[in-house]
C-alpha positions in Angstrom: -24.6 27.4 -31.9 -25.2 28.0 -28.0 -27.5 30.6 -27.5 -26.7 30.9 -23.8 -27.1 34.2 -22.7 -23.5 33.9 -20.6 -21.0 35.2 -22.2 -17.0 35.2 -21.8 -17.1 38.9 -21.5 -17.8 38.5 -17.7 -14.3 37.4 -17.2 -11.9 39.8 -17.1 -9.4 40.8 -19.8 -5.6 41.7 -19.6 -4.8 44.4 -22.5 -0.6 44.4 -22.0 -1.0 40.0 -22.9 -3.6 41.1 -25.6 -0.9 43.8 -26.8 1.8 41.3 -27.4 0.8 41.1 -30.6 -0.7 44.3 -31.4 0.4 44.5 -34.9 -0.9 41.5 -35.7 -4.7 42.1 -33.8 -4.6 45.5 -35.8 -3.8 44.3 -39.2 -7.8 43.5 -39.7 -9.4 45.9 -38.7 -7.2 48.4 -40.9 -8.3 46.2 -43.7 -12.0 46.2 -42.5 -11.8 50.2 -41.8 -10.9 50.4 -45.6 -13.9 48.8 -46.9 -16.2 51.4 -44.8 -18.6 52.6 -47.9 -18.8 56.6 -46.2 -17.3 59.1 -46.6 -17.5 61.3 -44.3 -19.8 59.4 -41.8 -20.9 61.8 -38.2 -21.3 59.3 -35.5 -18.9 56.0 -35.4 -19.6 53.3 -33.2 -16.6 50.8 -32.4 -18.0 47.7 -30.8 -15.5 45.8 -29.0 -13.7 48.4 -29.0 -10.3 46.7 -26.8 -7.6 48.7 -26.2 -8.3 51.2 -28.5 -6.4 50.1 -31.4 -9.6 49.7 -33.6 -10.9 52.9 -32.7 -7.8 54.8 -33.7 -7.8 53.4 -37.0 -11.0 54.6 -37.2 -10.4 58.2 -36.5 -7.5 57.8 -38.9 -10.2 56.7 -41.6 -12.9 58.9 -40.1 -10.8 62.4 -38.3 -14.2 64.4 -38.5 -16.5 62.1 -37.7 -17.4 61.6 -33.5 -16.4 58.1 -32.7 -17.3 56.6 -29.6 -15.7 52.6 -28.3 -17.1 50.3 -26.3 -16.0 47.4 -24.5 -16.9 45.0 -21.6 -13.5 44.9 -20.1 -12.4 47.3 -17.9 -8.9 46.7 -18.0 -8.9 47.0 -21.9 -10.9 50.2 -21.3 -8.3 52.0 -19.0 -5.4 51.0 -21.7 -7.7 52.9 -24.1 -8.2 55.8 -22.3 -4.6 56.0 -21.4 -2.9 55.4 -24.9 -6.0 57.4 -27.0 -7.2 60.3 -24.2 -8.5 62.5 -27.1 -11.1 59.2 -28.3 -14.0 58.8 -26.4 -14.7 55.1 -24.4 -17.8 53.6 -22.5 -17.9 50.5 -21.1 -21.0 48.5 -21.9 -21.8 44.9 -22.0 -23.6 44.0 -25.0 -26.6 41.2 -25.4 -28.0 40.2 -28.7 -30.9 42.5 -28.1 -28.4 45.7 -28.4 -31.1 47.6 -26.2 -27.8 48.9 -24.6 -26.7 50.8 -27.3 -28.3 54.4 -27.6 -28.7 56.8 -30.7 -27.9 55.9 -34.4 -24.8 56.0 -36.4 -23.7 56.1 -40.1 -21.5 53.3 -39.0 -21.5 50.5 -36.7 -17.2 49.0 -36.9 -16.9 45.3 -34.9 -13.2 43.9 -35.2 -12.9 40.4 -33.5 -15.5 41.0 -31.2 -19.1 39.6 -31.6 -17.7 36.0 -31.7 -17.7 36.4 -27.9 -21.4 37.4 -27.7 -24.2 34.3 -28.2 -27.5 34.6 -30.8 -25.5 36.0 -33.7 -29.6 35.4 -35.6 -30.2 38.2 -33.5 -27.5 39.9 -32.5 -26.6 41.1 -36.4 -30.1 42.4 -37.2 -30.3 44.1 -33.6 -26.9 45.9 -34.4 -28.1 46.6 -38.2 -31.6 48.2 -36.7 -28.5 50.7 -34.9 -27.7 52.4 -38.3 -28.8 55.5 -39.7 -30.6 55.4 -43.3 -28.0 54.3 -45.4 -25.6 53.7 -42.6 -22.7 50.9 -43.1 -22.1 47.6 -40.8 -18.1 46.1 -40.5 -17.7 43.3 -38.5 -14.6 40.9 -38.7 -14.9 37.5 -36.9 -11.7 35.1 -36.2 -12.8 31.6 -38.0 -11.1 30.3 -34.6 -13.5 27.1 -34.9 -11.5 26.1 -38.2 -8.1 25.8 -36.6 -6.0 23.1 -35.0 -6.9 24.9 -31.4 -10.4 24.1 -31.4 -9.7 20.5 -31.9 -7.6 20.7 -29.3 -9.5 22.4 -26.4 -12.3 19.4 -27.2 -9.9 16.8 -27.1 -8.9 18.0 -24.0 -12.4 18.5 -22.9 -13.5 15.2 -23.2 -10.0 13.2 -21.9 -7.4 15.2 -19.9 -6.8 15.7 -16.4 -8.3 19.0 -16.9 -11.2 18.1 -18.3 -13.8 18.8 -15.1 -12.4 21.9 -15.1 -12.4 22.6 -18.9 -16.0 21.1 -19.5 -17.3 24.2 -17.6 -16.0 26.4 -20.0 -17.5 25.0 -22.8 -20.6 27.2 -22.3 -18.0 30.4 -22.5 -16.5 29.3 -25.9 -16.9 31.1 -29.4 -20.4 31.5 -30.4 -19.6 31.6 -34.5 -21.9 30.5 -37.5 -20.7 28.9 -40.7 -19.8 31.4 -43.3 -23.0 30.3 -45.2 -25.2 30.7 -42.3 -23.8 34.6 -41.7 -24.6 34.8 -46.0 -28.3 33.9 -44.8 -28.7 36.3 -41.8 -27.2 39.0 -43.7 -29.6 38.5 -46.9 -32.4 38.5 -44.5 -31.2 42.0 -43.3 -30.0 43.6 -46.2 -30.2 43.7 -50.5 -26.8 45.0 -50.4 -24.1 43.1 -48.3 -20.9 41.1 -49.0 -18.7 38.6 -47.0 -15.0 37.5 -47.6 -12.3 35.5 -45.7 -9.1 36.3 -45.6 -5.9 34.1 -44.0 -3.2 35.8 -42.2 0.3 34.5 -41.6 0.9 35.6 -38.3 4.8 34.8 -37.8 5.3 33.4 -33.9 8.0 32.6 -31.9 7.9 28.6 -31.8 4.8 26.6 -30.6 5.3 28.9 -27.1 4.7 32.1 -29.0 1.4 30.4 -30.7 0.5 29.6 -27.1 1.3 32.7 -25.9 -0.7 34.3 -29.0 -4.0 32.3 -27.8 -3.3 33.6 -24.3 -4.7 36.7 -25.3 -7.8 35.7 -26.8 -9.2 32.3 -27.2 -7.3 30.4 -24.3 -9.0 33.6 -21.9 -11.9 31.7 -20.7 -10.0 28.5 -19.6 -7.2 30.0 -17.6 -9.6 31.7 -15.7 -11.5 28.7 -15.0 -8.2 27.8 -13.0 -8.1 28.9 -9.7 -4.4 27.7 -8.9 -1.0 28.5 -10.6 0.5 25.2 -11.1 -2.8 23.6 -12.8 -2.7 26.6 -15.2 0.7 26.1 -16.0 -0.1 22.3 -16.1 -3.1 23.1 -18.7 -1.1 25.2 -20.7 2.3 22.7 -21.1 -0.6 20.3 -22.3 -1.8 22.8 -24.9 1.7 23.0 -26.1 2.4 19.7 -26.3 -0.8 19.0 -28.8 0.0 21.7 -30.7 3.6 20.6 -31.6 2.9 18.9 -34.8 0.9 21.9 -36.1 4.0 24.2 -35.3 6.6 23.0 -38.3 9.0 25.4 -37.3 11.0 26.9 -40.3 14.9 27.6 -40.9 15.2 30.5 -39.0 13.0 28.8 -35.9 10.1 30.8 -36.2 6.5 29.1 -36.9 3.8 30.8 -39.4 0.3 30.2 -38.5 -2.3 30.6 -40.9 -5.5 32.5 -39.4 -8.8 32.8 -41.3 -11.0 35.3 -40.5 -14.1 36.4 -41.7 -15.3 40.0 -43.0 -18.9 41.2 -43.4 -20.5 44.1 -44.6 -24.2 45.3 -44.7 -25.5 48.5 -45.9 -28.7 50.0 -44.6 -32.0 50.6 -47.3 -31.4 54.4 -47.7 
């Protein structure tokens, strides 16, 4: 793993191509919010909070408890604000020393997130020492490294025209672990933790839609390193075009990608 203090939360984020598929970026974090060992926790925090879609399902689980979400992005943090007015936001940018996150809570709630910050060794421990006595940590992380798109973005790395321009991203990518490595920083935090992956069919709209899927997410960091319109465009048509014989489409034209992601829970010694 990089443990490069840069991370690709310095580049901006656009919530209404992250809401394309809202349903979809939801789904998780309604199944995380469900495994949430409280039951009537005080203070909630949502880190990576996004447009607010985690954080509601966690005042749905949670409607007494005081939940506060927070995000990097500006632009994700005014959708919040907007859609969820009666939910309270802050924007912070979080390192893997947490020193930027004040107070304790009964639950710490990370949906899709963390992958994005480096020095998970540290990072999960520096979140855990967040909790109250016998508070509960929830963090999903996309297995993004397993899939087809990874590949991908290397091969393209190492021999495309874009590869200049994509080789300077490479120090913004995903900073995940192995599942086995997150069992081993987890034991070392905790005598009472569990992990579990689960794939999602996410139903798209041909190879485009799975395209336009990554858009929101993974592909974030390498548009931006594109400073004209045509060369993005150019990038993307290339993404596409390697894709292709991942996307079998099926009778009715629509394409079914399988996503992995990872779940992880840690309970704090009472």
């Amino acid at each position: 793993m990089n443990d490069n203090p840069r991370t690709a939360t310095a580049i901006e984020w656009n919530s209404a191509q992250y809401l394309l598929f809202e349903q979809e970026r939801t789904r998780p974090s309604k199944d995380l919010a469900a495994r949430i060992e409280q039951e009537a926790p005080a203070a909630v925090l949502d880190v990576g909070c996004g447009p607010g879609n985690s954080t509601n399902v966690l005042r749905e689980r949670f409607p007494n408890a005081a939940i506060l979400g927070i995000d990097s992005s500006r632009n994700m943090l005014e959708q919040a604000r907007k859609k969820y007015p009666e939910l309270a936001f802050e924007q912070l940018t979080l390192t893997p020393d947490c020193t930027e996150i004040t107070g304790s809570y009964d639950v710490i709630f990370s949906n899709a997130c963390l992958q994005w910050i480096p020095n998970h060794k540290k990072l999960f421990p520096s979140l855990f020492s967040k909790l109250k006595p016998g508070g509960f940590l929830a963090i999903q992380i996309p297995m993004t490294s397993d899939m087809p798109i990874s590949a991908i973005l290397r091969e393209m790395t190492d021999d495309s025209p874009w590869s200049e321009t994509l080789r300077t991203c490479r120090t913004q990518d995903l900073f995940t672990h192995k599942p086995e490595e997150y069992y081993d920083i987890l034991s070392g935090m905790s005598d009472s933790f569990a992990l579990w992956q689960t794939s999602y069919l996410h139903v798209m709209d041909g190879c485009a839609g799975v395209v336009n899927w990554y858009c929101g997410s993974r592909l974030r960091p390498y548009l931006a390193a594109f400073s004209r319109e045509e060369e993005k465009a150019g990038f993307l048509a290339d993404v596409e075009r390697r894709l292709h014989p991942y996307c079998q489409p099926r009778a009715d034209g629509k394409v079914v990608v399988m996503f992995p992601r990872l779940f992880m829970t840690a309970t704090a010694p009472s």
